[in-house]
TIBAVO-660486 format. One line per 5 residues: their letters; for each residue x, y, z of C-alpha. Coordinates in nm, 4 decimals. Example, Ala and Ser with C-alpha at 12.3 -4.5 7.8 and 13.67 -1.06 7.14 Angstrom:
<pts>
AS> 1.2300 -0.4500 0.7800  1.3670 -0.1060 0.7140
</pts>
This chain:
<pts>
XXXXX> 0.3766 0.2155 -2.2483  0.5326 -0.0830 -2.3374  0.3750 -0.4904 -2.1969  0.5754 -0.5214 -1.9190  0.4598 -0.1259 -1.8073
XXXXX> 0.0905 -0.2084 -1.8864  0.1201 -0.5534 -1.6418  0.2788 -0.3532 -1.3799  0.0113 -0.1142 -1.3724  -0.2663 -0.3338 -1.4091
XXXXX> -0.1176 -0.5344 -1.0990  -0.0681 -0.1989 -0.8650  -0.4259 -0.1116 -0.9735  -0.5604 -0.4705 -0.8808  -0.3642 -0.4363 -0.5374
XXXXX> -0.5106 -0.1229 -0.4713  -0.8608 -0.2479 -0.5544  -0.7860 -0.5590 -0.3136  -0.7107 -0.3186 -0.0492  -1.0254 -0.1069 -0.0836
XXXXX> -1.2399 -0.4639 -0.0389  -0.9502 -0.5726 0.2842  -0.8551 -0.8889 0.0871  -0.5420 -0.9573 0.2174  -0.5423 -1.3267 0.0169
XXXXX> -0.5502 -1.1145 -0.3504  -0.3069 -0.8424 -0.1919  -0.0537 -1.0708 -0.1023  -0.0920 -1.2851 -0.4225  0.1163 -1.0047 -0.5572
XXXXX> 0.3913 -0.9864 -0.3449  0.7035 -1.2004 -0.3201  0.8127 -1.4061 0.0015  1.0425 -1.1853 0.0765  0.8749 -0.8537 -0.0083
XXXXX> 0.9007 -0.5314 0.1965  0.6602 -0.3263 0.3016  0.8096 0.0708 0.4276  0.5061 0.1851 0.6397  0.4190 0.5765 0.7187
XXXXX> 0.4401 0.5173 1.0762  0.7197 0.4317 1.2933  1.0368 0.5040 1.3763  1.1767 0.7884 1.1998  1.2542 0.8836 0.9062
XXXXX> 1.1711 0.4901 0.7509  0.9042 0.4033 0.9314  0.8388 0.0643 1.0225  1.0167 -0.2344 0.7549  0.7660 -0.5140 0.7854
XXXXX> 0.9799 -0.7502 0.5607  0.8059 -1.0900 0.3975  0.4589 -1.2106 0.3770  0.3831 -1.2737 0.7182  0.4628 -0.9866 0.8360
XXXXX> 0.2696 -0.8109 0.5719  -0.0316 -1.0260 0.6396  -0.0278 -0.9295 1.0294  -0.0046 -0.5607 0.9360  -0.3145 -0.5707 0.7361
XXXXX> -0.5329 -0.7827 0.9722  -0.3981 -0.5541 1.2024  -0.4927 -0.2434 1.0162  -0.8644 -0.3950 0.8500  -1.0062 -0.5266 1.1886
XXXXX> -0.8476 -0.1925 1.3723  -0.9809 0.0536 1.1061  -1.2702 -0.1363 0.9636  -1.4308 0.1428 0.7301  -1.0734 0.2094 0.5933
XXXXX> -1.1070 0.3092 0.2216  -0.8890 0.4641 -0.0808  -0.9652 0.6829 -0.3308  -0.7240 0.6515 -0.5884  -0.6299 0.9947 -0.7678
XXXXX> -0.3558 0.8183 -1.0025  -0.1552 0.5310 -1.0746  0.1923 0.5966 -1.3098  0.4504 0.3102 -1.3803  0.7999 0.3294 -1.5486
XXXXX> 0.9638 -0.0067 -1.6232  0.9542 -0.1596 -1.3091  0.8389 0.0834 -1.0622  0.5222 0.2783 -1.0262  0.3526 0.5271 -0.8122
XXXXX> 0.0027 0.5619 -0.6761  -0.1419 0.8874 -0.5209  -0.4580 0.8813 -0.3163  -0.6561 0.9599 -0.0015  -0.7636 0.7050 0.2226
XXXXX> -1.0118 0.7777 0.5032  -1.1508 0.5955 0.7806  -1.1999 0.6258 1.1480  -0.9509 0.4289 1.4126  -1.0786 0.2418 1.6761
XXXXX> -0.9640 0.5313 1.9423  -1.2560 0.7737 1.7416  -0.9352 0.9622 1.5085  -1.0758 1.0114 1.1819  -0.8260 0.9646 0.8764
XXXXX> -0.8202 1.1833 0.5856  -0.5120 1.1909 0.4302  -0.3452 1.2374 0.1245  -0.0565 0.9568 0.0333  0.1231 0.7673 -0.2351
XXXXX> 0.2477 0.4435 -0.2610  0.6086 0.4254 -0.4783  0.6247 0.0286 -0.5626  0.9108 -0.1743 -0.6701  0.8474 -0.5156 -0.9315
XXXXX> 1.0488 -0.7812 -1.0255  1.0764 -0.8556 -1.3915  0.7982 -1.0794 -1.4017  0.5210 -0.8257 -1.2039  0.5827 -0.9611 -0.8227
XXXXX> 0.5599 -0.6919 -0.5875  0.9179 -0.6919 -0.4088  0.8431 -0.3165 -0.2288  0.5630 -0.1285 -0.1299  0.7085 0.2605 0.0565
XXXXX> 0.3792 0.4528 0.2516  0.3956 0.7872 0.2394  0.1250 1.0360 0.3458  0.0304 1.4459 0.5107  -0.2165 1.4513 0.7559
XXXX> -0.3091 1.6848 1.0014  -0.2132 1.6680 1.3345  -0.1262 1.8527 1.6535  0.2671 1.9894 1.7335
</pts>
């Protein structure tokens, strides 16, 4: 892993940390202005885009003050030049009573010097037909 790898990772593991504490401030010290952020839910197949920091910084007050015990365990974290991957399970319990347990990643996408330009959601969960 070369220095440029080793800061990417390091910064995809400190975001992931800031998200287990729901510090928005140190999660969206990483990202750029313009950053995008490809959520699990909405619209299919994408999702929902939330594109720049504010938009970013509604979705997670948003998702901390809706899901308050939300939590990750992180299973792994891989990087290759400028993108990376993190696999995990985050659990938690909405505020309609669902309980979360799923299994996700997150793929992310850096600029050259380490800011977050894209963070893609993807997780399985269980759920009725």
């Amino acid at each position: 892993m070369n220095q440029s790898e080793q800061r990417n990772l390091d910064i995809i593991t400190d975001v992931c940390e800031a998200f287990n504490r729901h510090d928005a401030e140190a999660i969206l010290a990483q990202f750029t202005e313009d950053a995008e952020w490809v959520t699990s839910r909405g619209a299919q197949p994408d999702g929902q885009t939330l594109l720049g920091k504010a938009a970013i910084a509604a979705m997670l007050k948003q998702r901390f003050s809706s899901i308050p015990d939300m939590a990750w365990e992180i299973h792994s974290h891989w990087v290759g030049g400028n993108r990376g991957c993190s696999e995990w399970t985050v659990t938690g319990t909405e505020s309609n009573g669902n309980h979360l347990n799923w299994m996700g990643c997150d793929l992310w996408a850096l600029r050259d010097d380490g800011m977050i330009t894209r963070k893609d959601t993807y997780w399985k969960y269980e759920g009725g037909e």
